[in-house]
Short mmCIF file of the C-alpha atoms (twelve columns), coordinates in Angstrom:
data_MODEL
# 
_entry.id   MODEL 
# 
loop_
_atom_site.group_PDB 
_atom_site.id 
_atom_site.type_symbol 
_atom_site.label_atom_id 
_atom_site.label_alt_id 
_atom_site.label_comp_id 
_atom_site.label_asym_id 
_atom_site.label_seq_id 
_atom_site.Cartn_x 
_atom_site.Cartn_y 
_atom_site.Cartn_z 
_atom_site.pdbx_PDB_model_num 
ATOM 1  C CA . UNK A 1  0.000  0.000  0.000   1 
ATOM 2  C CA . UNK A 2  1.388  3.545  -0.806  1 
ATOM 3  C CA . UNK A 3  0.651  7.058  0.374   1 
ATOM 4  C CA . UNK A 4  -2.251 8.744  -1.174  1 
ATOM 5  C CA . UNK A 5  -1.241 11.727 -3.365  1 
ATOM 6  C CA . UNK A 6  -2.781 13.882 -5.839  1 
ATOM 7  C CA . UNK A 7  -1.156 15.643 -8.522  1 
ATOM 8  C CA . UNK A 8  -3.450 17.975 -9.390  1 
ATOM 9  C CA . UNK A 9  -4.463 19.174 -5.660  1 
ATOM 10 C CA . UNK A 10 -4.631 22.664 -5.197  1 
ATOM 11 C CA . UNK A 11 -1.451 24.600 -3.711  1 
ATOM 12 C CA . UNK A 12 -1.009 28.005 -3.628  1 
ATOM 13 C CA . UNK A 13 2.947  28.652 -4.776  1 
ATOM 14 C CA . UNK A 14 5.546  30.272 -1.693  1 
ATOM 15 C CA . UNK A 15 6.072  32.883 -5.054  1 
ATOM 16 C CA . UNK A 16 2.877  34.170 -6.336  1 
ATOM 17 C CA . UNK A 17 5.081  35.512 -9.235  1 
ATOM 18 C CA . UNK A 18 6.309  32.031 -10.090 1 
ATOM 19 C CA . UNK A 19 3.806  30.305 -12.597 1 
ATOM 20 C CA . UNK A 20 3.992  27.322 -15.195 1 
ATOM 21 C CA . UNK A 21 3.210  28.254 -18.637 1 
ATOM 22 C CA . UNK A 22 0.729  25.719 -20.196 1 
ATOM 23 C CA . UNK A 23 3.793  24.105 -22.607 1 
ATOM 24 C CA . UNK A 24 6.494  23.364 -19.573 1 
ATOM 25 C CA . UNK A 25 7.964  20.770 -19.961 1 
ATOM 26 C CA . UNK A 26 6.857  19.617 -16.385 1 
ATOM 27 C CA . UNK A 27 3.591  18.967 -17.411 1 
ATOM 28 C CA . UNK A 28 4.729  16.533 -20.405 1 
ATOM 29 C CA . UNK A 29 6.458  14.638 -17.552 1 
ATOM 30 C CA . UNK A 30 3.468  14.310 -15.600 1 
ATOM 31 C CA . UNK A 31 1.250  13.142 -18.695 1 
ATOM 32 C CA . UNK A 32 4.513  10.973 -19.404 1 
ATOM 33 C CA . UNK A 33 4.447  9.417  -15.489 1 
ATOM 34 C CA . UNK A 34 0.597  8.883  -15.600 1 
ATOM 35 C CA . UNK A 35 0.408  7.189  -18.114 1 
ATOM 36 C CA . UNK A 36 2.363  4.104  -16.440 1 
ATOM 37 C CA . UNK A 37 0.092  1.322  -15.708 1 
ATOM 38 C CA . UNK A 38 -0.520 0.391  -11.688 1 
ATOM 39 C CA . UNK A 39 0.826  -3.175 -12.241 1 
ATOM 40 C CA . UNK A 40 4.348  -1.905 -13.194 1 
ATOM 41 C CA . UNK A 41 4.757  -0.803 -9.618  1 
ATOM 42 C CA . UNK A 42 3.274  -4.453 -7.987  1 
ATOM 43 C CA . UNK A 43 6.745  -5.168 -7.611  1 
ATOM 44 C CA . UNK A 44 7.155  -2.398 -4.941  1 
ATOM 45 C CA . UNK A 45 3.830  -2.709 -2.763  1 
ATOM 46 C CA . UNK A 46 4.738  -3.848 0.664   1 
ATOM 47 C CA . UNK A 47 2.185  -5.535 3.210   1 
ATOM 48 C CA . UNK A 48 4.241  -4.443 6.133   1 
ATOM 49 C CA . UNK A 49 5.921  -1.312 7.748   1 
ATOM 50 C CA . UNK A 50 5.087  2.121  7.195   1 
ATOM 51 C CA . UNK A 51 3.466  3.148  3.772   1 
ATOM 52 C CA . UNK A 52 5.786  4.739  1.231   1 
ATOM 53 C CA . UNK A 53 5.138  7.171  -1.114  1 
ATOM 54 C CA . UNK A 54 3.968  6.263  -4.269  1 
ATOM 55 C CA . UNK A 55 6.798  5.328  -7.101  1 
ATOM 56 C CA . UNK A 56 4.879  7.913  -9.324  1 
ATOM 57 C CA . UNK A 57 5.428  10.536 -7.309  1 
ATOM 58 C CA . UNK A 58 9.073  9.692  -7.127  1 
ATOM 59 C CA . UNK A 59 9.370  9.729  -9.992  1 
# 
């Protein structure tokens, strides 16, 4: 089991002068990342311990 996240949550930025343009190149990424199926990360899912953060969001 992983750590619920959510990538498009909303966050207010520390810099309100600081803002993504709609072609960054960190939004390709994200697209890129999400588009990874769940069973590629089976591998990593641990029934024990502490929850870790999803290898998406690592990523």
């Amino acid at each position: 089991m992983f750590k619920h996240y959510n990538m498009n949550q909303v966050v207010l930025p520390l810099d309100l002068e600081i803002k993504l343009d709609k072609d960054d190149m960190a939004f390709v990424v994200n697209d890129l990342v999400e588009q990874i199926p769940e069973e590629a990360f089976a591998s990593f899912s641990r029934d024990t311990g502490c929850p870790a953060y999803h290898p998406k969001m690592m990523m």
